[in-house]
N, C-alpha and C positions, 0 to 999 in steps of 0.2 A: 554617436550612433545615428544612423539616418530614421527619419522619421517614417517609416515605412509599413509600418504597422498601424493604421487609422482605427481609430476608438469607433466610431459608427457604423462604417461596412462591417469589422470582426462581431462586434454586438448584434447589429444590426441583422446577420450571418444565424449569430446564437439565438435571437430569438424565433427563428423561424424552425432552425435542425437541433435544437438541442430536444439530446434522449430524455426521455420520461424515468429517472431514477429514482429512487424511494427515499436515498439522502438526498435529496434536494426539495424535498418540502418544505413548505416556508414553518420557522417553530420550533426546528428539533432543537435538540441540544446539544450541546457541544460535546457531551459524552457521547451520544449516540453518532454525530461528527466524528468522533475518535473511531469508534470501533470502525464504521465506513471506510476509512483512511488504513487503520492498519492491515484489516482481512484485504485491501485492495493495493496494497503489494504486492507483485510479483504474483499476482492471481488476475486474469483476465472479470471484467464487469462481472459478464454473464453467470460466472459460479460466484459470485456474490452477493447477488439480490437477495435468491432466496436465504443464507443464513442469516444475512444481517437484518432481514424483517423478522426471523424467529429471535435472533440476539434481542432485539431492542426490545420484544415485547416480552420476554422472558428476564429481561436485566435492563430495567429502564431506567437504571438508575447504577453509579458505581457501586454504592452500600449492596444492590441484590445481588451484581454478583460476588462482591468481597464475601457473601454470605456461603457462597456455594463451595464446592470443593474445588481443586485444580483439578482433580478426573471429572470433572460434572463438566467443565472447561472443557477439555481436552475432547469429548466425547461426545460435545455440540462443536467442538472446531472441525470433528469428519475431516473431511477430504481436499479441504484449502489447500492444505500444504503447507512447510517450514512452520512444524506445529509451534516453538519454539514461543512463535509469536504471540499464541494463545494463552500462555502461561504467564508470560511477561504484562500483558492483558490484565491478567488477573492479577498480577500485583500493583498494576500499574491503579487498579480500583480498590484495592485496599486500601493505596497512599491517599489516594482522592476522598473515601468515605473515612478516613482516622485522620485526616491533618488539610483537606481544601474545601470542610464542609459540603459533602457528597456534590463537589460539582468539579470541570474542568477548570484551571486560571484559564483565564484572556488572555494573561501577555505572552506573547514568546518566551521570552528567559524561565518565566517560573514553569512552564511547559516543558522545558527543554531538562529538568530537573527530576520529572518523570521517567519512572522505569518503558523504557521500550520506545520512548520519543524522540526522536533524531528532530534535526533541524528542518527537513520537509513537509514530517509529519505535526511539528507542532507548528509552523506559518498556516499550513493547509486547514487546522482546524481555527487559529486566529482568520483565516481570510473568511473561509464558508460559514464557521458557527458564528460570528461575531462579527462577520463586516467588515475587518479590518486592512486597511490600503497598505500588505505585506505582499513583496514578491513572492511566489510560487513555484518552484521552480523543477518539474520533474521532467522524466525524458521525451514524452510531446512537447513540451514546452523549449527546452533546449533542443530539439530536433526544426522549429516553426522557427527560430533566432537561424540556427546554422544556414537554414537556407534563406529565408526573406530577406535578413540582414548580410548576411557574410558570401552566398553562395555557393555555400559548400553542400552537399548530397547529405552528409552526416554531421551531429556534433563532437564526436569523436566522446573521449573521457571525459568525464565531469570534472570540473574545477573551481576552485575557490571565485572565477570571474563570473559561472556563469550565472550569480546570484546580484551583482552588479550590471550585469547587462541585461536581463529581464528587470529589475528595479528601473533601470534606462528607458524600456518603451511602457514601463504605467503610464496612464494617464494622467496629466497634470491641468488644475487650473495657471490662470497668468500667470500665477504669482508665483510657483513652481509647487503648490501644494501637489497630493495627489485629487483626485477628482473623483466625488460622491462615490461613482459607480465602477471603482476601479476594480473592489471583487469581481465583479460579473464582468470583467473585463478579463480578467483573471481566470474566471472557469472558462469562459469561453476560446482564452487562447490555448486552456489542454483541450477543449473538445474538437479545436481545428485540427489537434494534432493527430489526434486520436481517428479522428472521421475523415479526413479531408488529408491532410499535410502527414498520411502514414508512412511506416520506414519500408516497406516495399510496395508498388504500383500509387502513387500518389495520385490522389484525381483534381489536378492541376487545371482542369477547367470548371469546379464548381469555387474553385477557393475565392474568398472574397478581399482579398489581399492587391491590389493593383497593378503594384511595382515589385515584386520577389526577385530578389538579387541572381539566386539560380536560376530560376527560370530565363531570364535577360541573359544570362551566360550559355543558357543552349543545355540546361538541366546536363550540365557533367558529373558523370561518374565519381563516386567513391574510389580513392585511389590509394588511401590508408588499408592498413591491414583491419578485417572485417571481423568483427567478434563472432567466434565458432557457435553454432547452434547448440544449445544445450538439449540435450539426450534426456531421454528418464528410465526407458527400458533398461533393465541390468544394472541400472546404478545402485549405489549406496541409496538414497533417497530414495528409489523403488524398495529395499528391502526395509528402510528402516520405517516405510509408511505400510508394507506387510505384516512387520511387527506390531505395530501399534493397532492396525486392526481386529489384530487377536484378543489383544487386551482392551479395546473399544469395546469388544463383541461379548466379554464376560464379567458377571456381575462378581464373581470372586477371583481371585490371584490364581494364576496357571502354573503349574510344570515348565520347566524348559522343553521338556517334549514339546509339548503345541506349538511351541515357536521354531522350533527345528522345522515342524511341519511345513511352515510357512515359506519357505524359501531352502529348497533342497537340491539348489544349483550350483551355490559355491558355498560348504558351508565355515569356510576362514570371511568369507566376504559379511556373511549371515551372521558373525560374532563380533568381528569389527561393528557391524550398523548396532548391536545389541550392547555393544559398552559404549557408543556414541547415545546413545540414549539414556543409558545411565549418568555417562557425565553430564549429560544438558538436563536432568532432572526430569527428562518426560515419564522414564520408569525408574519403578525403584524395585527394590528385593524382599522382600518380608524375612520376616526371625527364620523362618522354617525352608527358606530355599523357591521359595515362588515369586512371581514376576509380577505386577501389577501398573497402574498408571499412578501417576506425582499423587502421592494425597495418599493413597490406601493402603500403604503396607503397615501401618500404625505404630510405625515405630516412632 
C-alpha cells in the first residue's frame, strides 16, 4: 500500500482541529472508554456528550452500575436509540465487577469475550484507554483508505481486508515496530474522517493529506449501488422507541391501554414493535397482565 498517509501533516492536522470531547480527557478509564464507544454507535457525537457525562458520573465504575437495575439502565439510556445496547451494557458490568475485578481487560481477546463487545469496540477502547498500537477501524476510517489510498468515492461493505489495510498505514519505527504515537495517529485518522474526508460534500481543500489517490483521479463518482437512507418516521423503531417511552415515563407497570395509546396508526405494526421488545428483553409482562421495563415485573 502506497505510503500516502504521512504521520506528521494528519497529526500534525489533529492537533490543531481536534473537537474538545469529554472522552478524551487524559485519565479516564477504560470503562468509562467503553460506555463512550458503545452509546457512539450509530448515534451522531452531538446526542452523546451530554449522557455519557451523566453515565460516568452516576456509574464510574462497572460494580455501580451492576448495582443498579436494567430499568434504572434503560431509563438513563432515553433517546440514544437501539436501546438493546443499554442492556447489554449492563451485563457487560456485571461480568467486569464479579470476574475482571471492577475494571476493563487491556487486551483485545479477553475484551472481545464481553457481552456487547465486537471487535471494533474492543481495539477502540485498547487504542484510547490504554495506548495500545491496534488498528481501528470504523467507517471514517475506511472511508479516508477508499479514497487517499485506492480512489475510490466510497468504501463500499466492510471486509475482513479492511482491518489489514489500516494496520498497513500505522505508523512504524525502522525496524517495522509501530511508533509511540500510533494511537493519536489513530484518533486522528477518524476525526479526518469525520470533519474533513465526510461521505457527502468533502472539504478537499482543508485536508492535510498531500497526495489522495481520488482526488489525482478527478474525485470520481460513486458508481456502485448507494446504501438507501434509513427512515425513522413510521418505522418499527419509531414505534418501538413510543413504546418504551411510556414505560420510561412510569414508575409502576401499565395497562396495554397506555401502549395502544402510543401509536394508533397501525395497530398490527404497534404489536409487532411490542413482542420485538419482549423478545429482546427490553419489556417484560408482570403476574397480573401489565407491561413494564427488563428488571420490574418481579417475576
Amino acid at each position: 500500500m502506497p505510503s500516502i498517509l504521512p504521520f506528521s501533516a494528519i497529526v500534525g492536522w489533529f492537533d490543531v482541529h481536534e473537537r474538545d470531547l469529554p472522552w478524551r480527557e487524559p485519565g479516564l478509564s477504560g470503562w468509562h472508554i467503553l460506555i463512550s464507544e458503545i452509546m457512539l454507535q450509530q448515534t451522531p457525537v452531538a446526542r452523546v456528550v451530554g449522557p455519557w457525562q451523566e453515565w460516568v458520573q452516576r456509574w464510574p465504575t462497572p460494580s455501580a452500575m451492576a448495582a443498579s437495575s436494567q430499568a434504572d439502565v434503560l431509563r438513563a439510556w432515553g433517546k440514544l436509540g437501539y436501546p438493546r445496547r443499554a442492556l447489554r451494557l449492563h451485563e457487560c458490568a456485571r461480568v467486569l465487577a464479579t470476574e475482571h475485578d471492577d475494571r476493563v481487560p487491556e487486551d483485545v481477546a479477553t475484551m472481545l469475550t464481553l457481552p456487547g463487545v465486537g471487535d471494533y469496540t474492543a481495539r477502540a477502547v485498547a487504542c484510547f484507554a490504554y495506548g495500545q498500537a491496534v488498528p481501528v477501524v470504523d467507517t471514517n476510517v475506511r472511508r479516508v483508505i477508499a479514497r487517499a489510498v485506492h480512489g475510490r468515492a466510497e468504501p463500499g461493505n466492510p471486509s475482513k481486508r479492511d482491518l489489514a489495510e489500516t494496520d498497513a498505514i500505522l505508523p512504524r519505527t525502522r525496524r517495522g515496530a509501530y511508533a509511540r504515537d500510533t494511537p493519536r495517529f489513530s484518533a486522528a485518522l477518524m476525526e479526518l474522517g469525520a470533519l474533513v474526508c465526510t461521505a457527502r460534500n468533502p472539504d478537499c481543500d482543508r485536508c492535510p493529506v498531500p497526495e489522495c489517490a481520488w482526488v489525482a483521479r478527478g474525485r470520481p463518482a460513486h458508481t456502485g449501488p448507494r446504501r438507501a437512507a434509513q427512515k425513522f418516521a413510521g418505522t418499527d423503531r419509531q414505534v418501538r422507541g413510543l413504546l418504551l417511552d411510556v414505560l420510561r415515563g412510569s414508575k409502576i407497570p401499565v395497562e396495554k391501554a397506555r401502549l395502544d395509546e402510543a401509536w394508533t396508526t397501525d395497530p398490527p405494526q404497534r404489536s409487532r414493535a411490542l413482542d420485538s421488545l419482549l423478545t429482546d428483553g427490553l419489556v417484560e409482562i408482570t403476574a397480573d397482565g401489565r407491561f413494564c421495563l427488563a428488571g420490574e415485573s418481579g417475576a
